[in-house]
N, C-alpha and C positions, 0 to 999 in steps of 0.2 A: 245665812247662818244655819249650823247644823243643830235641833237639838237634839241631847244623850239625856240617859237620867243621871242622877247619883248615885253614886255606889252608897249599900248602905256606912260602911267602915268611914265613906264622907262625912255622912250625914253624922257621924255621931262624933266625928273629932270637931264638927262646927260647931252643933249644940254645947260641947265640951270646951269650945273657945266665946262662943259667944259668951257664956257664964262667968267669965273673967277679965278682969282689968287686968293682972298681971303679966309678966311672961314666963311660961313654962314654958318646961323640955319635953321632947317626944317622948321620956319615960312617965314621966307626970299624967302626961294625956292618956297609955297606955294603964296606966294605971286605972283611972280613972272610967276608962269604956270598954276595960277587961280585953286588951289585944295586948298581942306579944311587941316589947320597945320595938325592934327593928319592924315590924309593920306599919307602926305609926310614924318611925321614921320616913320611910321608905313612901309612906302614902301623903306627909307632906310636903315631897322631895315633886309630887306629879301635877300634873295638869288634872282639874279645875281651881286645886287647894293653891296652890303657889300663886293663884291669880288674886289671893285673898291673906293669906297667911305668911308674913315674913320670916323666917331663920337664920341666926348670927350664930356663927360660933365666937365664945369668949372661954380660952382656954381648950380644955380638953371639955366642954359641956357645949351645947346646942342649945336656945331658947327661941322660940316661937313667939309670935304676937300677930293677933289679928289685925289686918290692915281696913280692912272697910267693914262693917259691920252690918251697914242696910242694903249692900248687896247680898253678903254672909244671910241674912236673915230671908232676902227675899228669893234666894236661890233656894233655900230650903220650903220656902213656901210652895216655889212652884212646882220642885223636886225634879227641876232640868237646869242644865248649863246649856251654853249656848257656846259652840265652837267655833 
């Protein structure tokens, strides 16, 4: 296994899901870590995020939910993914 670091734009839509129970939309989270929506779409759409972050469309809206949270926590701890 390879490791990469995190992108920072990662790190901060983690911290920005770890922080909640609910589920938001990629507008919500961009709101939130000041990136333009289609960024944060677009960056939970890739590889390391989609290994941790689930997305349903319902309707014409997108909601996000974090799927494992102590790997989410311990990725950022170590500030590498492992490919």
């Amino acid at each position: 296994m390879q490791k990469k670091p995190i992108h920072p734009i990662d790190k901060e839509i983690i911290r920005a899901l770890i922080g909640t129970e609910m589920k938001v939309t990629p507008s919500q989270i961009s709101r939130a870590i000041g990136i333009h929506p289609q960024t944060a779409q677009n960056r939970l759409k890739q590889y390391p995020l989609n290994k941790f972050i689930t997305c349903t469309k319902k309707g014409n809206r997108t909601y996000c939910r974090k799927v494992n949270t102590n790997q989410m926590k311990k990725m950022l701890r170590d500030e590498f993914f492992f490919d």
